[in-house]
N, C-alpha and C positions, 0 to 999 in steps of 0.2 A: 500866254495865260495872263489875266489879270490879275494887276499887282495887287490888289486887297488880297486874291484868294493864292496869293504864290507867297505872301506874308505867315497868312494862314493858315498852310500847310504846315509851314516852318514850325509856327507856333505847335503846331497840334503832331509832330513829329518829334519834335521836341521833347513835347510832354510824354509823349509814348516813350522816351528814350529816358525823360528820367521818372516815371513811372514804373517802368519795367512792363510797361501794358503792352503785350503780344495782342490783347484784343482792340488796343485800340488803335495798333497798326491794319491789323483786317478789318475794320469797322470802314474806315479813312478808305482802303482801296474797294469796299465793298461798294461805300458811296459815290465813288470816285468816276467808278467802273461804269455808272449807270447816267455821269452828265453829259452832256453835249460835246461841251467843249475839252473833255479828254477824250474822246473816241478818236480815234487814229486815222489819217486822212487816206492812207492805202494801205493794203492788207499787212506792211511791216507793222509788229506790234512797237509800238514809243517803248524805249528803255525810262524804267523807273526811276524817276527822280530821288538824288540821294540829299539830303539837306546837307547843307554846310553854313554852320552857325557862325561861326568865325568870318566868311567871307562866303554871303547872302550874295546869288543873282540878280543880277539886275533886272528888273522889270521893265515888260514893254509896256509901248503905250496902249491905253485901252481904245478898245474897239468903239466907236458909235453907238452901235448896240448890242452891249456886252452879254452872253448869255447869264442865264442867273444861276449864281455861284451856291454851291451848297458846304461852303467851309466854315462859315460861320455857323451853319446851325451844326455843323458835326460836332465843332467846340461844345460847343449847350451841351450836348447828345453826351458828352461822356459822363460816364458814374460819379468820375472821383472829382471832386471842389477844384475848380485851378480858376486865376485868378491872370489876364496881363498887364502888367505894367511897365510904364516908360521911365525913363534912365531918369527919370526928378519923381518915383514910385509914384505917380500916377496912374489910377486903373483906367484902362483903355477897354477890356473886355473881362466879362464876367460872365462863367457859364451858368447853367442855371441848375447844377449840381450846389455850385459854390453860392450861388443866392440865396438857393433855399436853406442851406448850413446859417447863411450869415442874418437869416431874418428874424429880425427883432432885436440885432447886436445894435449897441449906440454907436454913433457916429458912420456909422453904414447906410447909404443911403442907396439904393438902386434903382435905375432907373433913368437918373440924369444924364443931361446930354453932354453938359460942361465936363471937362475930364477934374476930376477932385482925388485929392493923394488920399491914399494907403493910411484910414488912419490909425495903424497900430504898428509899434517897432517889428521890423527883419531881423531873421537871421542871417549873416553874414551868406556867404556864397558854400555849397557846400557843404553846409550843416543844416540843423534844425530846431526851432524855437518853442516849445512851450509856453501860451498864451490862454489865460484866462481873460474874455470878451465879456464887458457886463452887457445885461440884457436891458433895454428897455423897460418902463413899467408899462403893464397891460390894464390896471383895473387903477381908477382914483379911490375905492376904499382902502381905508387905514387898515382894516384889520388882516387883509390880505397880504401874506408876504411875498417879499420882492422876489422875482424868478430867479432861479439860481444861472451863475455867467456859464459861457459857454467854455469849455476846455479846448483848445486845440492846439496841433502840433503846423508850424507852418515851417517847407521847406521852400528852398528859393532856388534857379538856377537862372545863370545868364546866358542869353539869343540875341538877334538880329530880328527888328521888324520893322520893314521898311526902312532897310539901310540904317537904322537907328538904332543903337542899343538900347535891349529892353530888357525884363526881369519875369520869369515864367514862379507862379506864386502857385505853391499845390498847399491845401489844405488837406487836415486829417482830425476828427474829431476822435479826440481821447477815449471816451467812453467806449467807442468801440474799440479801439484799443486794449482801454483795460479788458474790457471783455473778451478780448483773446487772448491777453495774458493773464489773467485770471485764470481760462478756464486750462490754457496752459499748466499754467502752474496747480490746478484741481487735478490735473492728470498728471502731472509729473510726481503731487502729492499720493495721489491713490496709488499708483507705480510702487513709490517706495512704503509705501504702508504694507502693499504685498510682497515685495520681496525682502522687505528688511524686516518684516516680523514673521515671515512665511516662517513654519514648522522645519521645513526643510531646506538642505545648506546650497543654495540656487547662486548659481557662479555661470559666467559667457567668458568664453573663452576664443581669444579672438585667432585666424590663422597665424598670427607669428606666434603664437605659443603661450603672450603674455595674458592676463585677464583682464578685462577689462571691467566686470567687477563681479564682486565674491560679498554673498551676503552675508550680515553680523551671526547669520544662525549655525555658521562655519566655527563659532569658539563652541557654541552649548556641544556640539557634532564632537569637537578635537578637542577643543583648550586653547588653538589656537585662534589671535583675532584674525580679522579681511586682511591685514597687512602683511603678516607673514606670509602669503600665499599673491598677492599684489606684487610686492615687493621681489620675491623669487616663485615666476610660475612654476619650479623644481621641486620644490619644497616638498610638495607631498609625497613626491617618493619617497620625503626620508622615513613617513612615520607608516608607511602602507609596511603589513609584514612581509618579512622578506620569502614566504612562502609563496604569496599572490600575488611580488611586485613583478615577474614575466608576465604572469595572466595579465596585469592589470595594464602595463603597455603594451601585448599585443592588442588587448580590447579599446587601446586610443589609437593606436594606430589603426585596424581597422575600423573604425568611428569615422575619422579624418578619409581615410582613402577609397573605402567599399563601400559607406552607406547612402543612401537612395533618396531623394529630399523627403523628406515627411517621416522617414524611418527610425523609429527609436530602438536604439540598443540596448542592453541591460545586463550588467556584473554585480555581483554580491563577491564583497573582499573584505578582507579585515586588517585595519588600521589602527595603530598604538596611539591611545590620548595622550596630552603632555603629563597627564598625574601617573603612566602608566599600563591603564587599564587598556584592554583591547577591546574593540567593537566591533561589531558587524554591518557593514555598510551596505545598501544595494544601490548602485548608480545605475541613473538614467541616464543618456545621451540622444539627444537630438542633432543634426547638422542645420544650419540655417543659411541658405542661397539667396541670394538675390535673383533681380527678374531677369538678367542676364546671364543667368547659372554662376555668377563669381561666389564662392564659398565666405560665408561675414564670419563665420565663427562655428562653436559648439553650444547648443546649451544644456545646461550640466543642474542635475539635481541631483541631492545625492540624500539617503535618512539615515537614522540608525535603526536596524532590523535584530537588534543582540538578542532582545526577549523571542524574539520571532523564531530564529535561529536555532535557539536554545532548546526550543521546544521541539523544532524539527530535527534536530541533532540527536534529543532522546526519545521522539518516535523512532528514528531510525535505529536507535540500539534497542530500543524496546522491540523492535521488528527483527533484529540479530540476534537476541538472547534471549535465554531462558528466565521467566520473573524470577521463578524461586533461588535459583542458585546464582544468576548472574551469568553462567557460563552462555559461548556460543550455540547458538541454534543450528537445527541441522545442517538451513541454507548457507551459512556464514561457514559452517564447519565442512561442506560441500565443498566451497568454492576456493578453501583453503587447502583441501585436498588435492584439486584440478590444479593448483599452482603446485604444489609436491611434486604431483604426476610431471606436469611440464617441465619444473629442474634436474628430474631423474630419466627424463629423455634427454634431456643433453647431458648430462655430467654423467660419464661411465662410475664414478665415484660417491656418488650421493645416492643411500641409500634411506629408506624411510620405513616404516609400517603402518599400517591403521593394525586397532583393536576396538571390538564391537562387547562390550559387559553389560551385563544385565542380572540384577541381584536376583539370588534366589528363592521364593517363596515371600516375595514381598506384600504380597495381596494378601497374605496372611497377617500380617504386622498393622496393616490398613482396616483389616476388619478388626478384631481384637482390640487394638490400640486406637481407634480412631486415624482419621487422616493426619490432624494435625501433627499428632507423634510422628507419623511416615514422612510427613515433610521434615521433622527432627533428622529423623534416619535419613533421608537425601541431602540435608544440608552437611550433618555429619561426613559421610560417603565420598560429598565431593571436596569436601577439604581435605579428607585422608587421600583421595586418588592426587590432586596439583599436588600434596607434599610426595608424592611419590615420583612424579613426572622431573623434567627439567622446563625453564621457564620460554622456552624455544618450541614446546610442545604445546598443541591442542589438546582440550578437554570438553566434549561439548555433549549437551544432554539432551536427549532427542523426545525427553516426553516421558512419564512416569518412572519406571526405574532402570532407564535403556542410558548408558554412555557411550560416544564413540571419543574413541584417542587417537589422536595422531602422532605420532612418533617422532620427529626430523634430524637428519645431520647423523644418519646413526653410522658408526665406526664399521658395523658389518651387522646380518641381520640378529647374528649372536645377543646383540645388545639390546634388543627389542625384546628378548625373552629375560632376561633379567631386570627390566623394568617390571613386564605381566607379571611375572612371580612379585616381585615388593606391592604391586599396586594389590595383589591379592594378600599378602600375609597382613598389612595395612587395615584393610578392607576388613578382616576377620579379625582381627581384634577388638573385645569387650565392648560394646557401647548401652551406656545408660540411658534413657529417655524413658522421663515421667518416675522415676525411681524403677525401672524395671530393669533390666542387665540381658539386653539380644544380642547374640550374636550370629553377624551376619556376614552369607556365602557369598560369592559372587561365579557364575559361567561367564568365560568370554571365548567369541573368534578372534583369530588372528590371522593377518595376511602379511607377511613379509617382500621384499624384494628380490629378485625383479618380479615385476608385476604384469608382464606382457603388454605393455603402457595401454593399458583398458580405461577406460576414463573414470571419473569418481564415482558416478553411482552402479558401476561393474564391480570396483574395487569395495564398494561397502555392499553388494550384495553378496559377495563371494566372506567378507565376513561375518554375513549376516548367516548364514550356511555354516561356517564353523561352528559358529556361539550355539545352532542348532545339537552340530552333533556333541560338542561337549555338555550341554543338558540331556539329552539320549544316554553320553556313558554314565549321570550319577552325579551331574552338576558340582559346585567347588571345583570347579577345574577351568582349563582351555587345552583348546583343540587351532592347531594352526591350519591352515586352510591348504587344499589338495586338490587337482583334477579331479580326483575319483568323489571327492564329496561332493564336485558342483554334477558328476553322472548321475552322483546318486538323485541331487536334489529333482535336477529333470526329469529321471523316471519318476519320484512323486507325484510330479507337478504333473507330468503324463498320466500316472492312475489317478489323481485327482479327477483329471476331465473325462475319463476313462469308465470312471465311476457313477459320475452324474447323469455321462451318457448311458450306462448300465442301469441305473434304476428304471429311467423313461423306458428303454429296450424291454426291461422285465425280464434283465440276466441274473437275478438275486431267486435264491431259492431257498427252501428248506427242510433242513433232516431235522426229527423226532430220535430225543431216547428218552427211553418210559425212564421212570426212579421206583423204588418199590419201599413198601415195609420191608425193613430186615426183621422182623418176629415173626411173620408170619408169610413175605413174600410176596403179596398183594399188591397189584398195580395201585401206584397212586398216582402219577400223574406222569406227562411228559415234559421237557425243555428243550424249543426250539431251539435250531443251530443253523445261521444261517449262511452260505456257501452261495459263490459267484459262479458263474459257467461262463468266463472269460471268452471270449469269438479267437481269440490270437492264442492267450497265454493257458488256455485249458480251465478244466477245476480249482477254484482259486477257495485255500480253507479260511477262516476269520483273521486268523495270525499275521496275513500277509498283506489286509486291506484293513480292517478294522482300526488300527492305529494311526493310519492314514484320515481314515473319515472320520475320526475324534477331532482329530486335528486341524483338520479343516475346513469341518461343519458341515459335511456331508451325511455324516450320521443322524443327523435329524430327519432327513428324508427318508435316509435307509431304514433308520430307525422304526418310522409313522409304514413304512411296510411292511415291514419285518411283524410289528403289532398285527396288523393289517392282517398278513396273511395266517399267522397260528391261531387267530380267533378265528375264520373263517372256518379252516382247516376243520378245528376243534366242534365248532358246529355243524358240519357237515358229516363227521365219525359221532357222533351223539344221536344225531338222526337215525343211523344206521345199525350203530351198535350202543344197546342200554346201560354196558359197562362204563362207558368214556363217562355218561354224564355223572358220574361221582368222582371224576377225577380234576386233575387241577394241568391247568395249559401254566406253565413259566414260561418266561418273556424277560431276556436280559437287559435291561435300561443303561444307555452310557451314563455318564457324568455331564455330559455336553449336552444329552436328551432332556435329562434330569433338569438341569437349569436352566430349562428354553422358557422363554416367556411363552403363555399359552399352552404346555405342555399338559394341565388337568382337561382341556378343553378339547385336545388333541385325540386324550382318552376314551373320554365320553363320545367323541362322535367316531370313534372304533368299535365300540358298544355298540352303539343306535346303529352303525351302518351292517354288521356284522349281527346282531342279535347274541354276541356271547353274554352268556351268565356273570357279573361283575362277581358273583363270589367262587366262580372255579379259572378265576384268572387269578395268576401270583409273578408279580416284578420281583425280579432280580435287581440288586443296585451294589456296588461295591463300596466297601465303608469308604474308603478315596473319594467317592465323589460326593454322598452323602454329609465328610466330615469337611469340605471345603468353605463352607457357609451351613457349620450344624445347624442356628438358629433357625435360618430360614427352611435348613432342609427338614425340622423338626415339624414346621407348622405343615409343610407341602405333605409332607408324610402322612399325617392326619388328616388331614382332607382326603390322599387317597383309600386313605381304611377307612373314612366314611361311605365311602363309597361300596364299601363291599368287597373291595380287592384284597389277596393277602399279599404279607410284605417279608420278601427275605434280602436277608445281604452276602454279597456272593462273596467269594474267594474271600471268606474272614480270614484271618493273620494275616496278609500280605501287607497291609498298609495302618494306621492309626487309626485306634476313634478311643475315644475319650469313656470311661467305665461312666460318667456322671451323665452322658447322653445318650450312651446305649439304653440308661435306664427310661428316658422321656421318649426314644423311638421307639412307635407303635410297632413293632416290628415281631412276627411270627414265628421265624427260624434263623439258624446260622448256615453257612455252607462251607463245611471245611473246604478249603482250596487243597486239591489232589499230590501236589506236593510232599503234604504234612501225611497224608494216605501212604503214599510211596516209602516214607523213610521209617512208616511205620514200627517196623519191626526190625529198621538197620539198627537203632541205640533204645536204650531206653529213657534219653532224654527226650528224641521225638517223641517216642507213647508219651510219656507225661505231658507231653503239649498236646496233644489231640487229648488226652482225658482232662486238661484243664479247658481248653474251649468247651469240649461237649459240658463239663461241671458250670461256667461261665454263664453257656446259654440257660441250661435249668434251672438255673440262679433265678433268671433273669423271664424266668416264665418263657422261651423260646426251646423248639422244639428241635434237632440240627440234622442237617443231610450232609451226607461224605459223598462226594462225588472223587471217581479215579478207582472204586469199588472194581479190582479186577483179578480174586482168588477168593476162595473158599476162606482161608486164613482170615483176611482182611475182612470179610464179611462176619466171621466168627468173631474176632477179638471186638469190634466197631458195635456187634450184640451185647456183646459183655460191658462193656462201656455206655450200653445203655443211651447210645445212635438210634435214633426214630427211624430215618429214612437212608438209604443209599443209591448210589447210579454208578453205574461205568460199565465196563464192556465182562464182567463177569454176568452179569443179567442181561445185557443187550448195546449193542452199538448206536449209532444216530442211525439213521432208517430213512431214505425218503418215502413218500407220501406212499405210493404204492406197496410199496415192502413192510409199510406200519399198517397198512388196511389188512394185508397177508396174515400178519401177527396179529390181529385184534381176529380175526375168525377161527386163529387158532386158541383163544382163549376162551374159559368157564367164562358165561356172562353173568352168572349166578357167583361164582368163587375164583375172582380173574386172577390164580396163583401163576406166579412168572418161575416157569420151570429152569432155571443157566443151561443145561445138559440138551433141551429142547432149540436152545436157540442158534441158529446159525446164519440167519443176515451178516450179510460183508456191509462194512459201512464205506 
């Protein structure tokens, strides 16, 4: 190789080596690769030449005609300013990186052939100089100012060239310099502008455990600064409560060992301030990998979430309990039962109870009183029931005036009834609201143990069933809970559907019994009665279903038929026979009919569909259901005597109504209930109660029927008394349809006198 370009390698290896230019080591064999005179004279490839600065090759002698060497312009060719000089710093070579930096500096001259020193101070070997080069003046106007000098950084290293010690001179102009460190520095400042005034407490947490740093937003967070947590990465266990500090290192530890690069974890824990206070934290975790998969750390953000919390803590009690009283809701009080159930299958010893209460006639205190008073009377109620309990026990209010109790830890189930008794003598003691003095009953079920470990909503339906049949015996009581009651409830629930099925089938029938003037004997009218023809259970009389369909709101249907078919009936015996049409069809109305929304509309299209006469139809209605909501029943009343209908009320004495709204009920007759008929003539306290009704209604402009009319006697004394009308089986039985057409052809249609002696229908 020729000694210029075996110099020249040096030189430009050199530079590569104290550059750190990896590209201008593949530049150099790029160029290399493609001269003449390194191509390889048989197919072994030449080993790469390694420089040795210290102790440089000798050079052969040049060839005659040397091939043309491409080292010197590779020098030129690189990016970065390098400069060579000989051992008295004289420039020998100058690339043309480093020409064009040094144009227009004074005393730089390029271009000359004469070799001329370096004329500005080195840095020693080694190191690096900072060097401000004045420029040149470019323009002879004065008012032009002088170009500002050049900045630069010059470093120096020592080689061999040509046997000779020489100085490899790298330039580096400052400004770019500064400009990478500036912008450096713009970035390291934007950096910390976001993490050190970030909202939230942003900490890296490197694999050995320590932090490598923990932002200032870590005191507003704790109280504590970056360096309590710097200093000891432990730290925060001390102040995490000790309730979440498991959760909160299995959740670092899996952080660290299960999660997936990119995957952010997240715990919500709470953690004591240094003033104290406790907060609600939600940490975030991310892992961060390198490209190698090696783990650098965690990074960690963490806020405070206390408001956030707070709110979600009392949604979820406001989703457990009751607004008004505070107590548990049914689900909360469900779920506390299921855990009973589950300690009373294991422990032969732990016995428990539920009780289901429900105040009596509260809808009544709500209408009269306004609701806000009835919310008085609940809040009262449920304070008297916890002072009755133990604070081990459940209380919980399932919605209007329904509680359920739960009982726990009881000694035997003895003790569970000694509770129900105080929660009921409690309960019924005096309460004032609004200046008024109620006193209030309460019905409950009870279930005791063992409980056949049924799970909770078996066991609150099986009290739901008690609390039934203790309002059946006369409410103010409890009824503890039986096989036999849950029999009974299923056959209900069996005639229920029994029932509904029997309307559609068209198993609902009806018997006719006339009622007559007792003066004179006279048919006046009849009262349907209507009777099921059960497919299984036989002739089924009202007694046996009718309380059922009250109950359950099947009576509305039954009801809107039951209308349905005595108007038909009625019009169809009027066609036939000229007697019927001066008489009057009655039609017993429940209480449940009575208050149906739509029930005047229901009427009317019985009328229109049927063609009965609106004034030889007469509802029956018992004061019971009438007096539940007088007001309303007052107004509904008159509209139906607008109508043309007349109005009696059945079975009077058996239940209340008020002397101050008998007077505003448009109302036509009483109906003595047969009872007060029957004891007639056992006391003479009875007679003065049927002679004060019959005096009550004539009072009252009302006219009264006795039904249960079943002797001569009863008929005579009920004339003397001055009774308009009578029924019962001394004139006639109920009648089906056939055996009442029999009896109408045996009457005067001119003088329709109902003869007793004449009549012999079996009912």
């Amino acid at each position: 190789m020729p000694p210029l370009l075996t110099d020249l390698l040096l030189v430009l290896l050199g530079a590569a080596v104290t550059l750190g230019g990896v590209g201008v080591v593949r530049l150099l064999r790029a160029r290399l690769a493609t001269h003449p005179a390194h191509r390889p004279a048989s197919p072994e490839p030449a080993p790469e030449p390694t420089p040795e600065l210290e102790a440089p090759p000798t050079p052969s002698a040049p060839s005659a005609s040397p091939a043309p060497c491409p080292a010197e312009a590779l020098f030129h060719e690189l990016p970065h300013p390098l400069l060579l000089l000989n051992a008295q710093d004289q420039i020998l070579l100058t690339n043309s990186a480093a020409a064009t930096l040094l144009q227009g500096v004074e005393n730089f001259r390029d271009g000359d052939e004469a070799l001329r020193p370096f004329p500005f101070a080195l840095p020693a070997p080694g190191t690096e100089l900072e060097l401000s080069l004045p420029r040149q003046e470019q323009s002879s106007l004065a008012s032009m100012p002088p170009p500002p000098p050049l900045a630069v950084t010059v470093r120096r290293t020592a080689l061999f060239w040509r046997d000779e010690p020489a100085w490899l001179v790298s330039l580096q102009e400052q400004s770019a310099l500064h400009a990478c460190r500036q912008a450096l520095e713009d970035c390291s400042l934007r950096f910390h502008v976001l993490a050190d005034h970030a909202c939230d407490w942003e900490s890296w947490l490197l694999p050995g455990g320590e932090f490598a740093y923990v932002s200032p937003s870590c005191e507003r967070l704790t109280g504590y600064t970056p360096e309590y947590f710097l200093k000891d990465p432990l730290f925060i266990q001390q102040i995490v409560e000790e309730e979440d500090l498991q959760g909160w290192k299995d959740f670092m530890h899996a952080a660290v060992t299960a999660s997936p690069p990119g995957d952010t974890q997240h715990l919500d824990f709470r953690l004591r301030r240094k003033n104290g206070r406790q907060v609600w934290v939600s940490l975030a975790i991310c892992p961060v990998f390198a490209a190698d998969g090696a783990l650098l750390g965690l990074r960690m953000s963490a806020r405070d979430i206390t408001s956030r919390k707070q709110v979600e803590l009392e949604l979820h009690r406001q989703n457990l309990h009751d607004p008004l009283t505070g107590l548990p809701n049914r689900t909360l009080f469900l779920d506390r039962l299921e855990l009973a159930r589950m300690r009373a299958s294991r422990r032969s010893d732990y016995f428990f109870a539920l009780c289901f209460l429900d105040l009596d006639r509260f809808k009544t205190i709500n209408d009269s009183l306004g609701h806000t008073a009835g919310d008085k009377v609940l809040v009262e109620v449920t304070r008297r029931i916890l002072d009755s309990v133990r604070t081990l026990d459940t209380v919980s209010r399932f919605g209007g005036d329904e509680y359920a109790i739960l009982l726990e830890e009881l000694v035997s189930p003895r003790g569970a009834v000694q509770i129900v008794k105080r929660i009921r003598q409690l309960i019924s003691e005096p309460l004032a609201v609004n200046g008024t003095e109620l006193r209030i009953t309460a019905s409950m079920g009870v279930v005791l143990s063992p409980m056949d470990n049924l799970p909770a909503e078996l066991l609150l339906r099986n009290a739901n069933i008690a609390l039934h049949a203790a309002k059946e015996q006369g409410r103010d009581c409890f009824k503890v809970f039986t096989n036999k009651m849950l029999d009974q409830a299923v056959l209900l629930m069996t005639m229920e559907q029994e029932m509904r099925r029997g309307v559609q089938a068209d198993e609902f029938f009806l018997m006719f019994q006339p009622f007559v003037d007792l003066n004179s004997n006279t048919l006046v009218g009849f009262e349907a009665l209507v009777r099921w023809r059960h497919p299984t259970r036989g002739l089924m009389p009202p007694g046996a279903f009718i309380g059922l369909a009250e109950e359950t709101g099947a009576i509305i249907d039954l009801g809107t038929l039951v209308l349905q078919k005595a108007c038909a009936a009625w019009v169809a015996w009027a066609e036939q026979w000229p007697v019927v049409r001066n008489t009057l069809m009655s039609v017993n109305i429940s209480g449940r009919q009575f208050s149906q929304f739509g029930f005047l509309d229901s009427i009317r299209a019985v009328l229109d569909k049927t063609g009965m006469p609106p004034e030889r139809l007469k509802l029956e209605i018992t004061e019971t259901a009438i007096m539940e909501d007088a007001e309303s029943s007052a107004e509904k009343l008159n509209r139906i005597k607008e109508m043309g209908i007349a109005l009696s009320i059945d079975d009077f004495g058996t239940g209340y109504s008020s002397m101050s709204y008998l007077q505003r009920f448009p109302l036509d007759n009483l109906k003595i209930d047969l009872s007060f008929i029957r004891l007639m003539h056992v006391s003479q306290e009875n007679m003065e109660i049927v002679r004060a009704i019959i005096n009550l209604a004539h009072t009252l402009g009302m006219q009264v029927v006795a039904e249960g009319v079943e002797d001569e006697t009863q008929r005579r004394t009920l004339q003397e008394l001055h009774c308009e009308f009578g029924q019962g089986y001394f004139f006639a039985r109920p009648m089906a349809d056939a055996d009442l057409r029999a009896f109408l052809d045996g009457l005067d249609q001119d003088h329709p006198v109902v003869s007793p002696p004449s009549l012999t229908f079996a009912g």
